[in-house]
Each structure stands twice: as C-alpha cells, then as structure tokens.
Backbone as JSON, one array per atom type, in Angstrom:
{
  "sequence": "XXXXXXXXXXXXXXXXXXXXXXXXXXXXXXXXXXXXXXXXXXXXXXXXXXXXXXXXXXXXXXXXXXXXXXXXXXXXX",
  "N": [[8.42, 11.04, -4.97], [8.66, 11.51, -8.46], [12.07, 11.2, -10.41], [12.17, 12.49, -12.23], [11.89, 15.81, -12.27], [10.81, 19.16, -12.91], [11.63, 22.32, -12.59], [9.95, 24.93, -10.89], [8.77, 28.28, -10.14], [7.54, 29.68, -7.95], [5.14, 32.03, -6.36], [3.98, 32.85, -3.07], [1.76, 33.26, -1.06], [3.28, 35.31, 2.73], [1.78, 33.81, 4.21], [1.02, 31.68, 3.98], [2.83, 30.3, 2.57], [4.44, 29.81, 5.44], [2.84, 28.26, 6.95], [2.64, 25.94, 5.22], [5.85, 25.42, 5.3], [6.17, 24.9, 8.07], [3.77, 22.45, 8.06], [5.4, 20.9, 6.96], [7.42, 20.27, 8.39], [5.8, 19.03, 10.41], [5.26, 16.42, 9.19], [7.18, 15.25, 7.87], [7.67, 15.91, 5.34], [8.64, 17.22, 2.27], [8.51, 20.8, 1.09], [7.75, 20.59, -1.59], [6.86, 18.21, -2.23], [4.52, 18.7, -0.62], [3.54, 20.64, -2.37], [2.94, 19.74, -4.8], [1.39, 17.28, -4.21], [-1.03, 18.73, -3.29], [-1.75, 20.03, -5.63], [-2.17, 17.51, -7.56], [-4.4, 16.59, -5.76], [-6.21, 18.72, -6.85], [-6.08, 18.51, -9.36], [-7.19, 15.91, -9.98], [-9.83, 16.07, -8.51], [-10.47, 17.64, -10.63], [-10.91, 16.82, -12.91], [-12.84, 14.58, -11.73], [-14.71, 16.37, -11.39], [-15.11, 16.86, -14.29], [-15.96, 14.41, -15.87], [-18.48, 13.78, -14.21], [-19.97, 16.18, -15.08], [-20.21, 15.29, -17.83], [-21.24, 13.08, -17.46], [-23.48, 13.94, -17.21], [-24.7, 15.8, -19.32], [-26.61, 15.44, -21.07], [-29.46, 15.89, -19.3], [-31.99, 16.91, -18.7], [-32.64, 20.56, -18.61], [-33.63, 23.57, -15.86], [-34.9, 26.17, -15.72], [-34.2, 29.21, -13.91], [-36.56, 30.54, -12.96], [-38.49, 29.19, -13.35], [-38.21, 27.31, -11.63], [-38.15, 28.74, -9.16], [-40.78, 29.49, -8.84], [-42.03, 26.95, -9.5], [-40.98, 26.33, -6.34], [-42.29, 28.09, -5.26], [-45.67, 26.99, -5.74], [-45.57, 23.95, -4.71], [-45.65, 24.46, -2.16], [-42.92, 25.19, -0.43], [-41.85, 27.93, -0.4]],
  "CA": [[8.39, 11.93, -6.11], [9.71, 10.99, -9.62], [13.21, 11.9, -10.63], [12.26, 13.32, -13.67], [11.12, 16.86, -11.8], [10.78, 20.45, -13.57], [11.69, 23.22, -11.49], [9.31, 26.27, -11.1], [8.67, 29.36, -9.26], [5.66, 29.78, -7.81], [4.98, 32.92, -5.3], [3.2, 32.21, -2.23], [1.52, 34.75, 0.32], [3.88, 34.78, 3.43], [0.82, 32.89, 5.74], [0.92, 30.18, 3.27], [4.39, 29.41, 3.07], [4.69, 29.37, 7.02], [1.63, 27.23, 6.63], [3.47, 24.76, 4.64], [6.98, 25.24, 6.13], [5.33, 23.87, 9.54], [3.54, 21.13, 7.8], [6.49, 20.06, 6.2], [7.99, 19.79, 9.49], [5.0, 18.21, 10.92], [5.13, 15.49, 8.17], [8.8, 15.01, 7.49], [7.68, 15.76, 4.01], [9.28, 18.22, 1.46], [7.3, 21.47, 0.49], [7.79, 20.2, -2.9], [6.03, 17.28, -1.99], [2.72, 18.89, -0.39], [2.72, 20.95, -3.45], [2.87, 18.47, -5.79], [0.11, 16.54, -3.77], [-2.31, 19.68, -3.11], [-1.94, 20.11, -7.26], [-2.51, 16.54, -8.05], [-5.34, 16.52, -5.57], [-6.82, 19.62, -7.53], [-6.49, 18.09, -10.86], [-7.94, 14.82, -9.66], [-10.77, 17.06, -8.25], [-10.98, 18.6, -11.69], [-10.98, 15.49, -13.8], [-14.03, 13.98, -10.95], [-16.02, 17.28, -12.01], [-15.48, 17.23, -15.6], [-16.92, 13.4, -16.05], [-19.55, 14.28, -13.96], [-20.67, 16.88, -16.12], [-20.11, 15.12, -19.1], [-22.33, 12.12, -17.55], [-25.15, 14.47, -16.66], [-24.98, 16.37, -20.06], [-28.1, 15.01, -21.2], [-30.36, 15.84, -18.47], [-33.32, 18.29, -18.65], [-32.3, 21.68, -17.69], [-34.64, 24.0, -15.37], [-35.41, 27.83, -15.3], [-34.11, 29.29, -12.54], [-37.74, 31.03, -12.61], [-39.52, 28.46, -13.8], [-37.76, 26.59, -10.3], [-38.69, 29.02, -8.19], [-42.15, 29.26, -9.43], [-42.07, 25.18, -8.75], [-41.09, 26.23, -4.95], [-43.4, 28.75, -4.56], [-46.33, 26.32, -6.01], [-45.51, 23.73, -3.65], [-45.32, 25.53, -0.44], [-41.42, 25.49, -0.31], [-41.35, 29.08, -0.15]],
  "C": [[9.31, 11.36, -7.18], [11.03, 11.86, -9.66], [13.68, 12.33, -11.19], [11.22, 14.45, -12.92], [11.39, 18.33, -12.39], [10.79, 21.41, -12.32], [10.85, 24.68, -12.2], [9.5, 27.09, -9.57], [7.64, 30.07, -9.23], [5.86, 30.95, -6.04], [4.02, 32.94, -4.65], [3.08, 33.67, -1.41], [2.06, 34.06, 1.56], [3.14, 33.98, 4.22], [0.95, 31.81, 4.97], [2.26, 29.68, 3.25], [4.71, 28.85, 4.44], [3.77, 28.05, 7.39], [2.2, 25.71, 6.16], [4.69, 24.07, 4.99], [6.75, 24.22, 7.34], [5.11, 22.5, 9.17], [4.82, 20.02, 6.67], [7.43, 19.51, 7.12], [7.29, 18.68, 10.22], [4.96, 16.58, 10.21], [5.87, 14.96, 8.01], [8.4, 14.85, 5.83], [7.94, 17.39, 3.33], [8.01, 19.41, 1.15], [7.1, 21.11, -0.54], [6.69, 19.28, -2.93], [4.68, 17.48, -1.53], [2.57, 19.69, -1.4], [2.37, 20.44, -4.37], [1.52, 17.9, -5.21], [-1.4, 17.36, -4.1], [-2.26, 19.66, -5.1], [-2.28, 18.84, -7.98], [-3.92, 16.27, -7.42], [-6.47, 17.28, -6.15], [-7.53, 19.16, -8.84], [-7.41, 17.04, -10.95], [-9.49, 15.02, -9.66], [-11.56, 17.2, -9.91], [-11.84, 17.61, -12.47], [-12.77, 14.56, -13.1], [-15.38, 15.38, -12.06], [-16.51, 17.13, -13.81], [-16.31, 15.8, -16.36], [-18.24, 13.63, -15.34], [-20.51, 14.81, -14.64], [-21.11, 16.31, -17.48], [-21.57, 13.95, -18.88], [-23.9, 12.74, -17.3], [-25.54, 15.66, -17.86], [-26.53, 16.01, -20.61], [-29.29, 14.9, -20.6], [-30.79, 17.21, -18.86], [-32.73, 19.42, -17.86], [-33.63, 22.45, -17.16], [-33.99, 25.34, -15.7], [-35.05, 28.02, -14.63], [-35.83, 30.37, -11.93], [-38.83, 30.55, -12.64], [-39.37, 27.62, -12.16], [-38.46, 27.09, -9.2], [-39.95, 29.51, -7.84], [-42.96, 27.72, -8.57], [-42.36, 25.27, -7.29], [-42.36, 26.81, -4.61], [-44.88, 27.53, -4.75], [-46.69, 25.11, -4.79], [-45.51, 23.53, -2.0], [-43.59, 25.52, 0.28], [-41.03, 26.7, 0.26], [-42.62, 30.13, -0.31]]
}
C-alpha cells in the first residue's frame, strides 16, 4: 500500500467485518489492505464494463418484443 493513504470511515454490517477480520488473519494482510483491493477490484470491474459498452455502442438494438416474437417464430419458445 502507498504511503500517501487518506483515512475514512466506512460502516460495515457486523458479518462482514468478522468476515474480513478472519481473512485478514488468514492472509497476514491488513483489513485496510483487502479493502483497498475489493475497491480497486470493483473499479477495475467498472472501467472493463464501461469500454465494453462504449465498444458495442454502435450495434443494432432489439425489441424486447420484437425478440421474443423472434423466439417464438423459431421454435425457441
């Protein structure tokens, strides 16, 4: 973890803290440190979805009635 760190206060439901407590034991790593991770893995996450989207902006959108029209037609459904 950098050593330029901002301190917050963030309220956890007690199953999740114990949750974390544990795996912080299990790990030999700081809660600080799996929250930091789980929040960087989130954003990471986020950042994957939002190119995604952006690369598939230009695609043909469907109906959702016109779709299931399609299935039925087919024999899907």
């Amino acid at each position: 973890m950098s050593t330029l760190t901002k301190r917050a206060t963030v309220y956890l439901d007690p199953v999740l803290h114990k949750a974390l407590r544990l795996q912080s034991v299990e790990t030999s790593r700081s809660v600080s440190q799996l929250v930091n991770d789980a929040v960087r893995d989130e954003l990471a996450e986020d950042a994957s979805d939002l190119a995604a989207f952006e690369a598939r902006k230009n695609e043909r959108t469907v109906d959702f009635e016109d779709f299931v029209k399609g299935l039925q037609l087919d024999g899907t459904i």
